[in-house]
C-alpha beads as a LAMMPS data file, in Angstrom:
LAMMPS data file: protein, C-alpha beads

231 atoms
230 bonds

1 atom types
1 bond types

-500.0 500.0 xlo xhi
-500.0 500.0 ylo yhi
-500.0 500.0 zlo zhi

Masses

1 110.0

Atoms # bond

1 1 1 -53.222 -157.930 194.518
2 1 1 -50.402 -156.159 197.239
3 1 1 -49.561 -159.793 198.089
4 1 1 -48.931 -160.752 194.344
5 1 1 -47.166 -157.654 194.086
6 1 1 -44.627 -158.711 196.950
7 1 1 -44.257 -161.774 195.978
8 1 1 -43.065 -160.707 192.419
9 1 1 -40.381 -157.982 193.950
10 1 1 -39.287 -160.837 196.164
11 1 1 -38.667 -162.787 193.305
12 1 1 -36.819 -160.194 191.507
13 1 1 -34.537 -159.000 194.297
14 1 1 -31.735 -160.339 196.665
15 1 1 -29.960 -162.955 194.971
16 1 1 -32.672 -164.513 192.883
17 1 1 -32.160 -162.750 189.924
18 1 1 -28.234 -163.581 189.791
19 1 1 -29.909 -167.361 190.164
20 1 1 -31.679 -166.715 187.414
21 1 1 -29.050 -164.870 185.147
22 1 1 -26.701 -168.328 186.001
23 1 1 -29.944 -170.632 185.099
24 1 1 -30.364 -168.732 181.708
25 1 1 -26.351 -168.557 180.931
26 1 1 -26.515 -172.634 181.259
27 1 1 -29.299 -173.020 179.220
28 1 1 -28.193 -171.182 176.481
29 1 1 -24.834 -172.801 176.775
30 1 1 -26.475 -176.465 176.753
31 1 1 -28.995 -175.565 173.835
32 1 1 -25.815 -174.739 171.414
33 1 1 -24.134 -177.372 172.596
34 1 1 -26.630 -179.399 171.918
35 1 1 -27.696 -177.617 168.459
36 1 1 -23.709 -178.190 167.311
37 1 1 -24.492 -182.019 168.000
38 1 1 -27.670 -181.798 166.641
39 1 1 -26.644 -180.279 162.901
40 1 1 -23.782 -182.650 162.894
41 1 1 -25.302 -186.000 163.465
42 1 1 -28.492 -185.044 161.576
43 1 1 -26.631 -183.547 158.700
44 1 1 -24.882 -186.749 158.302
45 1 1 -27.763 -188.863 158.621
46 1 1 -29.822 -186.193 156.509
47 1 1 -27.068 -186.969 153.681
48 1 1 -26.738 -190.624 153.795
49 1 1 -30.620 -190.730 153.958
50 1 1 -31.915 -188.926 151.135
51 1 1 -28.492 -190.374 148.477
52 1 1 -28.759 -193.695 149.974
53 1 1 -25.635 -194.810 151.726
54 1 1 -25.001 -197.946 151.916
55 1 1 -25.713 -199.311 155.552
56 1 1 -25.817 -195.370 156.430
57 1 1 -29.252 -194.707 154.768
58 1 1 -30.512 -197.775 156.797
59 1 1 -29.101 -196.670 159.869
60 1 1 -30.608 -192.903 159.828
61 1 1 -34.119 -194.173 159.046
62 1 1 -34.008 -196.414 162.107
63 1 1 -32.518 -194.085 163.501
64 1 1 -34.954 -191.466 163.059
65 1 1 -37.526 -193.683 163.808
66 1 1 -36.755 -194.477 167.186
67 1 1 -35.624 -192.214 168.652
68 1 1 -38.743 -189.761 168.194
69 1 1 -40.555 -192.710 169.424
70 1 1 -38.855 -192.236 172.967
71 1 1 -39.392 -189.214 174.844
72 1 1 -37.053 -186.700 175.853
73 1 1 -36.819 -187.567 179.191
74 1 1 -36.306 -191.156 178.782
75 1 1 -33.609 -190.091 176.998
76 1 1 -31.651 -188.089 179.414
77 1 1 -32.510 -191.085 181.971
78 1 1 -30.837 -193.389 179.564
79 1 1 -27.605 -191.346 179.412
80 1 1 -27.547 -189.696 183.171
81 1 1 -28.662 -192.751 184.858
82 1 1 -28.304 -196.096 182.745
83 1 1 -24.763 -195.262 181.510
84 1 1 -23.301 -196.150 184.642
85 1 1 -24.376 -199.393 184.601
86 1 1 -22.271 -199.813 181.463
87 1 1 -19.166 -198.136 183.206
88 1 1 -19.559 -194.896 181.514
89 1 1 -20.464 -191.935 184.043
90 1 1 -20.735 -188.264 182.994
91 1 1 -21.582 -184.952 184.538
92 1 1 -24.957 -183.050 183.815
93 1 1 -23.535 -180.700 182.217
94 1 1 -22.199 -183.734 179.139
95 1 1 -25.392 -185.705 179.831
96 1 1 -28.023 -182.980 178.829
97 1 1 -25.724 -181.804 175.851
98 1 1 -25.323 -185.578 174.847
99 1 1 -29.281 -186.350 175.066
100 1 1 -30.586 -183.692 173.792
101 1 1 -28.196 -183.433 170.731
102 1 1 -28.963 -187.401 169.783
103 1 1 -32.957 -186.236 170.598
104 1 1 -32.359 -183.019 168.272
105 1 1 -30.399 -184.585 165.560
106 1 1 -33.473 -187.369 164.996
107 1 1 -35.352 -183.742 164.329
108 1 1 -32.611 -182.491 162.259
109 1 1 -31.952 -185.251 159.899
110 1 1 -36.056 -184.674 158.355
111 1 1 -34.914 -181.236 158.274
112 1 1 -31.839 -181.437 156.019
113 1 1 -33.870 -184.261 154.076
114 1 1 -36.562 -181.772 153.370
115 1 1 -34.078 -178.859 152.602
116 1 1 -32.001 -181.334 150.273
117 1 1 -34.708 -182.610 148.340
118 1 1 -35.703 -179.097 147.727
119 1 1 -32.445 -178.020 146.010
120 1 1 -33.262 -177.768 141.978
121 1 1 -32.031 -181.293 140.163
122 1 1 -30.090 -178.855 137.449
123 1 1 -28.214 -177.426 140.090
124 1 1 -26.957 -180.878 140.297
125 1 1 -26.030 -181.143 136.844
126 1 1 -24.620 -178.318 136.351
127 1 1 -21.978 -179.032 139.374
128 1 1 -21.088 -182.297 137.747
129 1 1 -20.669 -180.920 134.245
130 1 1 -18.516 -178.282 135.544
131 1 1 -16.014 -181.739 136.875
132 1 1 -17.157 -181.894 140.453
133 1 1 -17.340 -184.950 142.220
134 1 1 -20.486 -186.144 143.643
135 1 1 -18.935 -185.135 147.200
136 1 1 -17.696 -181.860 146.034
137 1 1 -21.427 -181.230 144.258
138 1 1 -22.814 -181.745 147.555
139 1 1 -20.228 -179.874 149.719
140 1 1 -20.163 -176.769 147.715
141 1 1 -22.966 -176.694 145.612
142 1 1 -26.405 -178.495 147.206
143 1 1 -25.457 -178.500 151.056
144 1 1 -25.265 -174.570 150.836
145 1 1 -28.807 -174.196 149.159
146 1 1 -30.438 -176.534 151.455
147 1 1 -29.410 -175.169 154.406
148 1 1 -31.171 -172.170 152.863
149 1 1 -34.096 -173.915 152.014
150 1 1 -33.847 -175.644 155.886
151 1 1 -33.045 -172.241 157.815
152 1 1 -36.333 -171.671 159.259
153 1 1 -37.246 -174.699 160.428
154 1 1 -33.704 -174.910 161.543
155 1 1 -34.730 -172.092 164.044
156 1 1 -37.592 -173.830 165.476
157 1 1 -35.300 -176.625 166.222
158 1 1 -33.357 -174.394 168.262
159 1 1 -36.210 -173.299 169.636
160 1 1 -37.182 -176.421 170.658
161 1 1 -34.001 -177.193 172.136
162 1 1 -34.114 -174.381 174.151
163 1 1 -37.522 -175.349 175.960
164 1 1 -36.367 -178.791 175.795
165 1 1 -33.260 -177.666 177.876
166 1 1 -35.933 -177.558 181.044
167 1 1 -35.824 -180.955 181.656
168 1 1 -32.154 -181.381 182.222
169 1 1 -32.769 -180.467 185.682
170 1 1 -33.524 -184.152 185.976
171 1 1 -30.097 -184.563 185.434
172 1 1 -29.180 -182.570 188.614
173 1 1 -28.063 -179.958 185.700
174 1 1 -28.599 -176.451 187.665
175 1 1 -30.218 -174.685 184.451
176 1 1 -33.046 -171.833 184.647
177 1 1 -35.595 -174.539 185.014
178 1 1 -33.760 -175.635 188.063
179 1 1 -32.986 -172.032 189.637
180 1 1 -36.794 -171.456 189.652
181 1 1 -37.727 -174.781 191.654
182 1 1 -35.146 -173.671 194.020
183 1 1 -36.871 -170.331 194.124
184 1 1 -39.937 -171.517 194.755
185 1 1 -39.002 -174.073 197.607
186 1 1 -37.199 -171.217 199.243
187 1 1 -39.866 -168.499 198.910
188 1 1 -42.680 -170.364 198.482
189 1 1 -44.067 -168.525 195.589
190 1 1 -45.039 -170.950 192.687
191 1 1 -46.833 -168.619 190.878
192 1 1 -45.009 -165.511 190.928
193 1 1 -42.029 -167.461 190.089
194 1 1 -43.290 -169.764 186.996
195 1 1 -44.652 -166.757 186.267
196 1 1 -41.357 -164.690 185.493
197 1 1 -39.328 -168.104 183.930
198 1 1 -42.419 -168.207 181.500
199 1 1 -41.694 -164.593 180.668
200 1 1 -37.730 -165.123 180.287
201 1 1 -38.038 -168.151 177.785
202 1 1 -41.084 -166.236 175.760
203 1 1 -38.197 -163.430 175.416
204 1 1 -35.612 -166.032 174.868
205 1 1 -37.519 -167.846 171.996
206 1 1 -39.036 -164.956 170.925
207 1 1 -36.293 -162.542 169.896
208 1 1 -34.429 -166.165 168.542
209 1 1 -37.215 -166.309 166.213
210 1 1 -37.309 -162.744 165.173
211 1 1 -33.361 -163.178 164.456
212 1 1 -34.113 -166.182 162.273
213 1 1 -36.983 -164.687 160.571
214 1 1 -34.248 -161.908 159.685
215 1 1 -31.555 -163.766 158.682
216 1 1 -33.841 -165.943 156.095
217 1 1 -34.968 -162.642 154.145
218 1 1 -31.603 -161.483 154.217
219 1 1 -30.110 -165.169 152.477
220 1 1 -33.748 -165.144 150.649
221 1 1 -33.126 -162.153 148.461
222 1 1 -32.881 -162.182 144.828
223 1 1 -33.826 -166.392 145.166
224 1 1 -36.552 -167.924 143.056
225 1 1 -38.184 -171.334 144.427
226 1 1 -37.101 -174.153 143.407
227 1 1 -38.837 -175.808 140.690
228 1 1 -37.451 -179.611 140.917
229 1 1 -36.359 -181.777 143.721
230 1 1 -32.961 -183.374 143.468
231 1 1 -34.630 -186.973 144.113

Bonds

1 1 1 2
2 1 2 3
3 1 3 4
4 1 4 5
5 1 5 6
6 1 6 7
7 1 7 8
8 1 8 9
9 1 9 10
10 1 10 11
11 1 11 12
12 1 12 13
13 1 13 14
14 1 14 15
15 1 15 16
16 1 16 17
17 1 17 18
18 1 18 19
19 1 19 20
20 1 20 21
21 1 21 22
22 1 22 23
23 1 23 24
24 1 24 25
25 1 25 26
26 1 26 27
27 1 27 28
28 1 28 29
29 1 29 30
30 1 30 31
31 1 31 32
32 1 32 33
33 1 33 34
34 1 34 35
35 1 35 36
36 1 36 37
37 1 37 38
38 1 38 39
39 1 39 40
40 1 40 41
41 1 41 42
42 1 42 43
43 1 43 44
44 1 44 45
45 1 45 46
46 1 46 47
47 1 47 48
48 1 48 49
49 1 49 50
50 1 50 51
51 1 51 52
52 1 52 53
53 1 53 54
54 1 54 55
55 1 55 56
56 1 56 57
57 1 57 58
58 1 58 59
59 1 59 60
60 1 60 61
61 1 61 62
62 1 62 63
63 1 63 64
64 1 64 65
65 1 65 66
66 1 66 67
67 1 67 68
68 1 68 69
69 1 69 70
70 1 70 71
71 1 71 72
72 1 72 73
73 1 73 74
74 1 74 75
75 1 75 76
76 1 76 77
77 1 77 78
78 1 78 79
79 1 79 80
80 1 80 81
81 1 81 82
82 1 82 83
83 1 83 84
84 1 84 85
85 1 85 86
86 1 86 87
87 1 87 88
88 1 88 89
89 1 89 90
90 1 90 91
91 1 91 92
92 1 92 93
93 1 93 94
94 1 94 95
95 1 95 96
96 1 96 97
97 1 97 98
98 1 98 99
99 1 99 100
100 1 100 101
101 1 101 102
102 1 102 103
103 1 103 104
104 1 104 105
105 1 105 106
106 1 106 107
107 1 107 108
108 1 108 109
109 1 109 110
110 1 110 111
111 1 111 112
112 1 112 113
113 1 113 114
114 1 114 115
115 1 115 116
116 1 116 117
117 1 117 118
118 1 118 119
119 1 119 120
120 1 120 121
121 1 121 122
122 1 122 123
123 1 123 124
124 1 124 125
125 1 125 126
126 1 126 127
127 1 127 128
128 1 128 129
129 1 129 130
130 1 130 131
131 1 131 132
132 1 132 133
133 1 133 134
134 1 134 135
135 1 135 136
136 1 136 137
137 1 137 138
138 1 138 139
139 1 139 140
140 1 140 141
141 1 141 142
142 1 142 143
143 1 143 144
144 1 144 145
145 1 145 146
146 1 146 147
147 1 147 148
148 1 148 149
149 1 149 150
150 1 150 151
151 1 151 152
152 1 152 153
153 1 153 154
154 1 154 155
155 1 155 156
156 1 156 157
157 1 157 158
158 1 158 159
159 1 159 160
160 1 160 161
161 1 161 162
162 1 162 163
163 1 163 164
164 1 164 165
165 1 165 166
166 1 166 167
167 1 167 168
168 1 168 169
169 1 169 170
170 1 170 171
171 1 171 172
172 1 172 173
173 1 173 174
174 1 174 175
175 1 175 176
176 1 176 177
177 1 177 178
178 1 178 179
179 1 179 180
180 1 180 181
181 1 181 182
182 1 182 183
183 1 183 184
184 1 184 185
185 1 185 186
186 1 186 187
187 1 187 188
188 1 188 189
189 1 189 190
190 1 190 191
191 1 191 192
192 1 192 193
193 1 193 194
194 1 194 195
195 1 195 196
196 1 196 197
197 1 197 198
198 1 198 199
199 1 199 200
200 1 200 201
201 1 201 202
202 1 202 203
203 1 203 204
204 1 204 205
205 1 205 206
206 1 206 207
207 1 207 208
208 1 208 209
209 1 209 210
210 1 210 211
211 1 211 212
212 1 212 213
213 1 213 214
214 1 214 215
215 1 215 216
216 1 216 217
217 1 217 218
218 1 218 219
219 1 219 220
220 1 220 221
221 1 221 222
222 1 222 223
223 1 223 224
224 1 224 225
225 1 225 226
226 1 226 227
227 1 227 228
228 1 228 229
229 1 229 230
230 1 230 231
């Protein structure tokens, strides 16, 4: 027990938590990178998707389809590694924000599909009636209400992105994941060490979710649920 002890105040002292503070400060700046990607793309796909595009709609369900066949990692391989080969080279840094936003946005584009199918048909209607255009209907009118409809499962995304974020120290990207292998090749203390990054992302993810949880009771009140679906 005095051993474990040590090795956790060895951990937490010199310069390893600075190491860590630098780790955490990338991987929060890579998961919103990432997330801004993410909504983007699967927005767009989302969209074209669910109203049937032309080309578009066919595009996003392939899309969708495989890429969350391929795993994450692949992924990042693909972009890091296999780019190069077609003359295109990037820095970790663009590589994980790159792979992980085309990953997320697969995610992302069910979400928005779900949230716009979940948006009352009258609401619909009554946009059009009032002389919107099927683009303004959806800009001002259904987009806003799914997203409401989307918000929580939104949050997990990011969530997910977040933890996903680990494996971008494949990309030589030097992330919290990273700072703790270093750790733990210069102390030697795998346990202690995994121990205290498990502990940082459960804080991480957990006061994330808390903030979502908040913000969807405060953009929930005075809503009903929606009774139709707009397809």
């Amino acid at each position: 027990m005095a051993d474990l002890l040590t090795g956790f105040r060895t951990v937490i002292s010199g310069d390893y938590p600075a190491l860590l503070l630098s780790g955490l400060g990338l991987t929060l700046a890579v998961s919103l990178c990432a997330l801004g990607v993410s909504v983007v793309l699967g927005t767009a796909l989302g969209v074209a998707r669910v109203f049937r595009v032309p080309v578009l709609g066919g595009f996003g369900n392939a899309y969708v389809e495989v890429v969350r066949g391929i795993p994450l990692i692949v992924l990042l391989s693909v972009v890091y590694y296999g780019l190069p080969a077609l003359g295109v080279t990037l820095e970790g840094f663009p590589a994980a924000v790159i792979a992980l936003g085309l990953y997320s946005a697969a995610y992302t584009s069910e979400i928005v599909r779900g949230g716009l199918t979940g948006v009352p048909h009258g609401q619909v209607e009554a946009a059009r009636s009032l002389g919107l255009s099927r683009a303004q209907a959806l800009r001002f009118v259904i987009l806003p209400q799914a997203w409401r409809v989307a918000l929580p499962a939104l949050g997990n995304e990011f969530v997910s992105l977040i933890l996903g974020s680990s494996l971008a120290s494949a990309v030589t990207l030097q992330e919290l994941f990273a700072q703790g292998k270093y750790i733990t090749g210069v102390t030697y203390r795998q346990f202690e060490v995994y121990a205290v990054l498990a502990a940082v992302y459960f804080v991480l993810t957990f006061t994330l979710t808390r903030l979502v949880r908040a913000l969807e009771r405060r953009l929930s009140r005075g809503q009903t649920l929606p009774a139709r679906r707009v397809i």
